[in-house]
N, C-alpha and C positions, 0 to 999 in steps of 0.2 A: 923317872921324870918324863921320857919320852909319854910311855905308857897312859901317866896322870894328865899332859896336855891332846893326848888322842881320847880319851874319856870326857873332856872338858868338850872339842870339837864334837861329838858325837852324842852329848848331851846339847850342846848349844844347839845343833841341826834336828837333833828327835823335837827338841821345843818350837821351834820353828815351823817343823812340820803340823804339828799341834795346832798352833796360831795358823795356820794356812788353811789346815782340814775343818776349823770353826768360822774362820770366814766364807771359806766355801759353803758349810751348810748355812750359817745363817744367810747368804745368796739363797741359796735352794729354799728357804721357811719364805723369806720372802715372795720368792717367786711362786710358788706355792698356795702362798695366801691370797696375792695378784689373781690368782688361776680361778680360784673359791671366789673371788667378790665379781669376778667378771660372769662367773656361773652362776652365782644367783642373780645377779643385776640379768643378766640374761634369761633369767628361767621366770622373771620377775614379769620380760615384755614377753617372753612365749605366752603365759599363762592372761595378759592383757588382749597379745593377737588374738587366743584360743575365745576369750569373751565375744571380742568385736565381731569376733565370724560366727559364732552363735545367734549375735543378736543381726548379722544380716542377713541369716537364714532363718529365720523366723522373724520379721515385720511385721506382723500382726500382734503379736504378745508384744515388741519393746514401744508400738506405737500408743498399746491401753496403756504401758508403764510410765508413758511421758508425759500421761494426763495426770491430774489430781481425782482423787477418788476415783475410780476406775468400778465400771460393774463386772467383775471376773465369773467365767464359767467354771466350774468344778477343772475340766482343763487348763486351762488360763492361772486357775488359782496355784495348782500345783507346778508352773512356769510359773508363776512370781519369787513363790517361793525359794524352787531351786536356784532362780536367777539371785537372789537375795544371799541365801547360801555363797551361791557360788563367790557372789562379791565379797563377802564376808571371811569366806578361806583366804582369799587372795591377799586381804589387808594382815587377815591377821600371819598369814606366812610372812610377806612383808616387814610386820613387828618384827616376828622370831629372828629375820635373819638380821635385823639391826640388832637387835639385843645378842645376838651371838657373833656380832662386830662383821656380818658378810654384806652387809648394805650400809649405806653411809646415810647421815645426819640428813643431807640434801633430801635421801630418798624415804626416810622415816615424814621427814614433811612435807612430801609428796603423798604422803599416801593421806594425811589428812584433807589437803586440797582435793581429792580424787573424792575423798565421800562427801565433800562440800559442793563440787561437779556435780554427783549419780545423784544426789539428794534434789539439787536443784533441776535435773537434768528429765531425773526419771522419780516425779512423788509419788507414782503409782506401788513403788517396792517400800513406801513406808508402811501398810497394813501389815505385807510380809516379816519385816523387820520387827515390829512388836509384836509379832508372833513367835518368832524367835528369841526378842527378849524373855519375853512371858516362859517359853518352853526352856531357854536354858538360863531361868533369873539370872538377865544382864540388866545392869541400871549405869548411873553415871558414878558408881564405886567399883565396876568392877575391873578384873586384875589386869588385864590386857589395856593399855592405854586407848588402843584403835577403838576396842567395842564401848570401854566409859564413852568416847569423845561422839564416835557416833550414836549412840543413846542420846546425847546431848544435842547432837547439831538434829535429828530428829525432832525431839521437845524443842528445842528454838523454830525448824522449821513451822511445825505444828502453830506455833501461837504466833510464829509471823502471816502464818496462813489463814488465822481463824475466823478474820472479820472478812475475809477474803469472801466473795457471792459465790 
């Protein structure tokens, strides 16, 4: 008898322990995932800083980019471009990490407001941009959300702009 209520004690305490060691890690998965969304939200304004100080080391190329229709030199063209790229990685990293739950809802629509900004900000990288379409067939179907929407706010830009002098 003794025996069977020391067995009973020693099973109630190993379950316990159980229950103790799963709350403890689900702590740790949490905190954890905490670590992950602060890292990418983080790695989100490193890779915005890294733009900003591109473009304030070179004034000349973001000042053609803030014109419309801009005449680019063979130099200049290939800075549209990359700058074009570059914004392009950025959103569409951006998507990835919401779609893999490391950025939040806020910052997914954030990233549409930001190419509704560069679009109006800078209409010189729309030549670039549908260069880019053209080269890797993006249109307002394709798979990544960022690049249909930007393909779009482009083609909106464009025909708000066309009667424009």
């Amino acid at each position: 008898m003794k025996l069977e209520k020391l067995n009973q004690w020693l099973s109630l305490l190993a379950n316990l322990g159980v229950i103790v060691g799963l709350v403890f890690l689900i702590a740790e998965l949490n905190q954890a995932n905490r670590i992950a969304v602060y890292t990418a939200e983080s790695t989100r304004s490193s890779q915005f800083i890294g733009m900003n100080t591109s473009r304030i080391e070179n004034p000349e190329i973001i000042a053609k980019l803030m014109q419309p229709d801009p005449e680019f030199t063979d130099v200049e063209w290939v800075q549209a471009l990359y700058t074009a790229r570059q914004q392009i990685n950025t959103w569409i990293d951006a998507e990835n990490a919401v779609i893999n739950g490391l950025l939040s809802e806020t910052t997914r629509r954030g990233v549409f407001n930001d190419i509704d900004v560069v679009i109006a900000e800078m209409p010189g990288l729309i030549p670039a941009w549908e260069y880019l379409f053209e080269a890797y067939k993006l249109d307002e179907d394709a798979d990544l959300e960022t690049m249909a929407y930007l393909f779009r706010a482009v083609q909106e830009y464009k025909q708000d702009h066309a009667a424009d002098p």
